[in-house]
KEKE-3310 file (N, C-alpha, C; in steps of 0.2 Angstrom, whole numbers, plus 5000, padded with zeros to 4 digits):
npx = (5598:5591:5577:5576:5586:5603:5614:5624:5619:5608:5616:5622:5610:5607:5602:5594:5598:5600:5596:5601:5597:5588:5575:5571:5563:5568:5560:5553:5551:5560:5561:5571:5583:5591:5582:5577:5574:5578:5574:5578:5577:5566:5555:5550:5540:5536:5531:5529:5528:5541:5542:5550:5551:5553:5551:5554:5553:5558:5557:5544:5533:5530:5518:5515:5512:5508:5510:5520:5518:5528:5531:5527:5530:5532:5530:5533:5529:5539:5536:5525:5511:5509:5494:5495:5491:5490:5488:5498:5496:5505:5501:5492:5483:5472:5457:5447:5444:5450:5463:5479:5482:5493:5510:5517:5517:5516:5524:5517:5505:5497:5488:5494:5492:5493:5503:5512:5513:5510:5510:5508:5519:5513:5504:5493:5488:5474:5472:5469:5467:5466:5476:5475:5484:5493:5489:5486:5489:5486:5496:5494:5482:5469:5466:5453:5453:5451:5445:5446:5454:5456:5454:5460:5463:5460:5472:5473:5463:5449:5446:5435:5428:5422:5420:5434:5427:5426:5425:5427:5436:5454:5462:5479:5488:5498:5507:5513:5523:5533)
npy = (4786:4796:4801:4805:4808:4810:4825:4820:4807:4809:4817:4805:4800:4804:4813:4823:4838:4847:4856:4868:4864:4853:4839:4824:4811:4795:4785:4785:4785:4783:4784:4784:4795:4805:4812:4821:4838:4846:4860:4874:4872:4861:4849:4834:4820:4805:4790:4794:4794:4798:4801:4800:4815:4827:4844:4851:4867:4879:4880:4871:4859:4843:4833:4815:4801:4806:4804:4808:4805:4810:4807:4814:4825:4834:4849:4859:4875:4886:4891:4882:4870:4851:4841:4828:4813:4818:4816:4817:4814:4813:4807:4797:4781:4776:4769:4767:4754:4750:4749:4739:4741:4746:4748:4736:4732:4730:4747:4748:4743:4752:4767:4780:4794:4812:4824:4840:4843:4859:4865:4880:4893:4900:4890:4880:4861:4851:4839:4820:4823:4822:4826:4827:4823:4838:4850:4865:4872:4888:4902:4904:4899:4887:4872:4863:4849:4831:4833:4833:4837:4840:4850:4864:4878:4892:4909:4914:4906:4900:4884:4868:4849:4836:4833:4845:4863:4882:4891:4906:4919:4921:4926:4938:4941:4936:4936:4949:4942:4938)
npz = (5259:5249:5240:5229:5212:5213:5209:5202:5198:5190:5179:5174:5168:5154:5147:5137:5138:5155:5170:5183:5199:5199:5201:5202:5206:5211:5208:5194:5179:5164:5148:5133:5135:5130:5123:5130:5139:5152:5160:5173:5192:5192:5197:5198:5202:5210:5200:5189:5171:5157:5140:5125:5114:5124:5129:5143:5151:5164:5181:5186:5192:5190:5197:5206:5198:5183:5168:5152:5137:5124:5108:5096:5102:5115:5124:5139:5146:5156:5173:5171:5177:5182:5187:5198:5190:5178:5161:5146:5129:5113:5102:5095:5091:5079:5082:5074:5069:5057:5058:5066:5083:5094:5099:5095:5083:5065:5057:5046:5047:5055:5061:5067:5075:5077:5085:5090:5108:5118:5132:5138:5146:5163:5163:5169:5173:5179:5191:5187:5171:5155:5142:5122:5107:5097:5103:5109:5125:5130:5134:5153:5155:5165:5167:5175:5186:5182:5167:5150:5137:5122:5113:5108:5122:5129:5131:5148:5152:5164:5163:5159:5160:5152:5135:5139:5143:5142:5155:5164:5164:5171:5183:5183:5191:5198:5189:5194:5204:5198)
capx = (5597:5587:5573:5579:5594:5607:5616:5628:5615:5605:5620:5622:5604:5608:5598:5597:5598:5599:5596:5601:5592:5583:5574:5569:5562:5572:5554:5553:5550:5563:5561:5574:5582:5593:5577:5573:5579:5574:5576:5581:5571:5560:5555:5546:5538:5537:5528:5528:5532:5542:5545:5550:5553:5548:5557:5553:5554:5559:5552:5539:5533:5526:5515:5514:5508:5509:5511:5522:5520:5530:5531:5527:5533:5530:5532:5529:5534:5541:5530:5518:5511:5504:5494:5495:5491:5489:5492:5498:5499:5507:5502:5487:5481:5469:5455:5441:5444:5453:5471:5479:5485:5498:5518:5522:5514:5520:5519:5512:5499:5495:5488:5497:5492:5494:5508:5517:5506:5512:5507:5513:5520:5508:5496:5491:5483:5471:5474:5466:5468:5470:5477:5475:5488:5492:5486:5490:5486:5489:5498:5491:5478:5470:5462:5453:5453:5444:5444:5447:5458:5453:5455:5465:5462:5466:5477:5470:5454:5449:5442:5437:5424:5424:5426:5436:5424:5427:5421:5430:5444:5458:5466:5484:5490:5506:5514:5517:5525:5538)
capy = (4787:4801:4799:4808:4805:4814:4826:4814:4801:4813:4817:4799:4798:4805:4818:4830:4844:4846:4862:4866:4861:4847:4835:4819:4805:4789:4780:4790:4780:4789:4782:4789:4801:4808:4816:4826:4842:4850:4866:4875:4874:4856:4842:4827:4816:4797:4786:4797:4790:4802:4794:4802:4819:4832:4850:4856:4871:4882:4883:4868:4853:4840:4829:4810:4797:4808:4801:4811:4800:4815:4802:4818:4831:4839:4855:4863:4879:4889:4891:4880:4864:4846:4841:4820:4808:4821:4812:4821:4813:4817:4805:4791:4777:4775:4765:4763:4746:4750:4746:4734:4746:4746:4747:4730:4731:4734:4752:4748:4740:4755:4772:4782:4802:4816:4831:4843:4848:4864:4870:4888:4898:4899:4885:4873:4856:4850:4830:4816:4827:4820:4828:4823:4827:4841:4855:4870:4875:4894:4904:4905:4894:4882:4864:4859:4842:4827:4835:4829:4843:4839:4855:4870:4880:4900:4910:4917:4907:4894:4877:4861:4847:4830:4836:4853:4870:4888:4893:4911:4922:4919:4933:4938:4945:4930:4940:4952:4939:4933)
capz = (5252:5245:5235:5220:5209:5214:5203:5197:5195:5184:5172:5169:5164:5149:5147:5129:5144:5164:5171:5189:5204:5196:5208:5200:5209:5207:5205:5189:5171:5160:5142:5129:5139:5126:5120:5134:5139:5155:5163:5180:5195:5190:5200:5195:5207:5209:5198:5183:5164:5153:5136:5118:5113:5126:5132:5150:5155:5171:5187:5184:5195:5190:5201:5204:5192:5177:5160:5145:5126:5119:5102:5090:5106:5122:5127:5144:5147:5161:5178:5172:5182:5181:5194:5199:5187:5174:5154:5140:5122:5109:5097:5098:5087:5076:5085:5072:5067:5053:5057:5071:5087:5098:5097:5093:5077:5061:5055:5038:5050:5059:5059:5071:5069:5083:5085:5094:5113:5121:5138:5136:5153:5168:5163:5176:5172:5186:5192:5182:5165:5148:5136:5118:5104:5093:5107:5114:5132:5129:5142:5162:5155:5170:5167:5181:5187:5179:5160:5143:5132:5114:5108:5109:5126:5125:5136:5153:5156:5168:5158:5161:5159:5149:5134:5141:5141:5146:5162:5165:5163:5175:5184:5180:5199:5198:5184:5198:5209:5196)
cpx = (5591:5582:5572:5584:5596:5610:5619:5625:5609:5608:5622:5617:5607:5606:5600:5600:5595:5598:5599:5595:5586:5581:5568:5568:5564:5565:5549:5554:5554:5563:5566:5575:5585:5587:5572:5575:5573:5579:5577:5575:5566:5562:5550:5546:5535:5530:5527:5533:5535:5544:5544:5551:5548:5555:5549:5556:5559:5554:5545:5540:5528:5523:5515:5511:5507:5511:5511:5523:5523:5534:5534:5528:5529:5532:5532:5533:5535:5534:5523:5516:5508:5502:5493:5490:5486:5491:5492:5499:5499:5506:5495:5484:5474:5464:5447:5440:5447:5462:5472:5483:5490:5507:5522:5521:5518:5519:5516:5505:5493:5491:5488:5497:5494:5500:5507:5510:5510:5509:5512:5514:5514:5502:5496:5485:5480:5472:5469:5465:5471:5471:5478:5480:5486:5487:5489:5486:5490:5492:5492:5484:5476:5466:5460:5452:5447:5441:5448:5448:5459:5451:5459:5463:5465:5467:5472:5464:5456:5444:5439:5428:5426:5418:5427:5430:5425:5422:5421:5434:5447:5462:5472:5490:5498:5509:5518:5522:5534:5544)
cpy = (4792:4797:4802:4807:4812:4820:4824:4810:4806:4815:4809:4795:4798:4808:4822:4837:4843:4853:4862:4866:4858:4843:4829:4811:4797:4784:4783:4785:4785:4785:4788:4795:4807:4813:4821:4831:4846:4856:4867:4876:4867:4851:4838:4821:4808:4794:4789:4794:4798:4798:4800:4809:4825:4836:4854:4859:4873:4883:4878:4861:4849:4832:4820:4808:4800:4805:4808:4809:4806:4810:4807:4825:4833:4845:4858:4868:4881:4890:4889:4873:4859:4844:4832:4820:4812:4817:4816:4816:4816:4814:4797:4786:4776:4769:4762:4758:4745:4748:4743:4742:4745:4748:4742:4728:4731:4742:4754:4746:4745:4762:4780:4791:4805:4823:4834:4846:4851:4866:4875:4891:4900:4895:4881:4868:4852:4840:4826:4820:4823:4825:4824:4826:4834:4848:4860:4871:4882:4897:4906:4901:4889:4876:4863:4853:4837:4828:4831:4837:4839:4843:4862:4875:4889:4904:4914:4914:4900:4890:4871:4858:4839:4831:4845:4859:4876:4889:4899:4912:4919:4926:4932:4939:4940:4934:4947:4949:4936:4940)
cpz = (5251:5238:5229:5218:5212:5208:5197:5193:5187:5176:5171:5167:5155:5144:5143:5134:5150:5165:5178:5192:5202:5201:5202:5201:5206:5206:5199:5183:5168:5151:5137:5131:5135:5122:5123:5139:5145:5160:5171:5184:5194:5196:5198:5200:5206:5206:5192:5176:5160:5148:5128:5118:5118:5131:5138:5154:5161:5176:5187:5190:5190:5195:5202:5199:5187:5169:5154:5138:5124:5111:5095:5096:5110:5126:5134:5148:5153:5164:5177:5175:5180:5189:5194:5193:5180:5168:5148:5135:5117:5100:5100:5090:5083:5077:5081:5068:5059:5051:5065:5075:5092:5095:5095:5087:5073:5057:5050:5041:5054:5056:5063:5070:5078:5081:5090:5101:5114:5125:5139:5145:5157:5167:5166:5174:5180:5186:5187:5175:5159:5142:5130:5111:5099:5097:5107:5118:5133:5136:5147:5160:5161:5166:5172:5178:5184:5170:5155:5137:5125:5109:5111:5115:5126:5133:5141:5155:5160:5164:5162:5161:5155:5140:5138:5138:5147:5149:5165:5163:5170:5175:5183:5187:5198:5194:5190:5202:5206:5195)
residu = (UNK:UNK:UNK:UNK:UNK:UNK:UNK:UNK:UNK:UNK:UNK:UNK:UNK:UNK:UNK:UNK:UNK:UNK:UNK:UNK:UNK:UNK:UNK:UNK:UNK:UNK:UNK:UNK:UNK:UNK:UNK:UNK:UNK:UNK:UNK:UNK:UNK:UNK:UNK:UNK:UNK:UNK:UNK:UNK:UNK:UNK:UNK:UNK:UNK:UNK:UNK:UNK:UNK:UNK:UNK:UNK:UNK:UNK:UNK:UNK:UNK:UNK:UNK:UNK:UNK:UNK:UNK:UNK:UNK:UNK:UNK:UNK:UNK:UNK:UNK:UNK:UNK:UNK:UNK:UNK:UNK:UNK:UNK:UNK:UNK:UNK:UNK:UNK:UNK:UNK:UNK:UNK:UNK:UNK:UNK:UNK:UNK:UNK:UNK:UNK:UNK:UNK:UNK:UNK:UNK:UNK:UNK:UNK:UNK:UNK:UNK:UNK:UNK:UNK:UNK:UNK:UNK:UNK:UNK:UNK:UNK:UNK:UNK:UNK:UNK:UNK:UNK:UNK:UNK:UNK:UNK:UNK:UNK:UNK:UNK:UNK:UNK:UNK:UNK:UNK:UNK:UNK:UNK:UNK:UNK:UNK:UNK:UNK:UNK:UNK:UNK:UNK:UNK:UNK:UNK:UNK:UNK:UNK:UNK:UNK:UNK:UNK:UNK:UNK:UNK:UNK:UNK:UNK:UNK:UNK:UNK:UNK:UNK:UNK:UNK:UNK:UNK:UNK)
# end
């Protein structure tokens, strides 16, 4: 047996959208799959969570251990990457001791904010990465490893830190290659 779902097994995931040559590890957490629409060319590697409203791309890996909340969305566009145990949210709680947290709550109880992330075309997030809602990670943008994305990243540079800061420009030579 193969360590990714087959074609078949993919189409009766149930997926908003499949693209061809999909590669998706059968030790793969799929939450709400009708809410997830991916493109041609992906693979997604074991132990990764996808969960709630997120559209991926063409030509994209993403790494083990990865976590997607796309609650309020997740985008990630074409030739872009996550690298292992990379976490994107799209939506996070309200932890100043003013409402109760979690999902089993009530949501009168809560105060749940966040919105739509977007990592645009050639952006590369580096391993251990959190992303925090309501971002964009503009195009060919890098993140290295180990950062905290807490604000909007712009297109072409290399980032990173706890919280995320520019560090340079990022050369562009791959637009040749594609």
């Amino acid at each position: 047996m193969n360590s990714f779902y087959t074609e078949k097994e993919l189409s009766e995931l149930g997926l908003k959208k499949q693209g061809v040559n999909v590669l998706i590890s059968r030790k793969c957490s799929i939450y709400s799959p009708q809410e997830i629409s991916i493109g041609d060319n992906v693979r997604i590697d074991d132990f990764c969570i996808l969960s709630g409203e997120i559209t991926i791309g063409s030509n994209i890996h993403i790494a083990a251990y990865c976590g997607l909340f796309g609650s309020m969305g997740i985008e990630i566009h074409d030739y872009a990457g996550l690298s292992s145990r990379v976490t994107i949210y799209s939506a996070m709680d309200d932890l100043s001791g003013d409402y109760l947290v979690g999902p089993n709550q009530k949501a009168e109880t809560t105060n749940v904010q966040g919105g739509l992330v977007i990592v645009k075309q050639y952006a590369i997030i580096g391993t251990n990465t959190t992303v925090f809602p309501n971002i964009i990670i503009h195009e060919g943008a890098v993140i290295g490893a180990h950062s905290l994305v807490n604000r909007d990243v712009q297109e072409w540079t290399v980032n990173m830190g706890y919280p995320v800061r520019y560090l340079s420009e990022r050369k562009k030579g791959l637009l040749n290659l594609i």
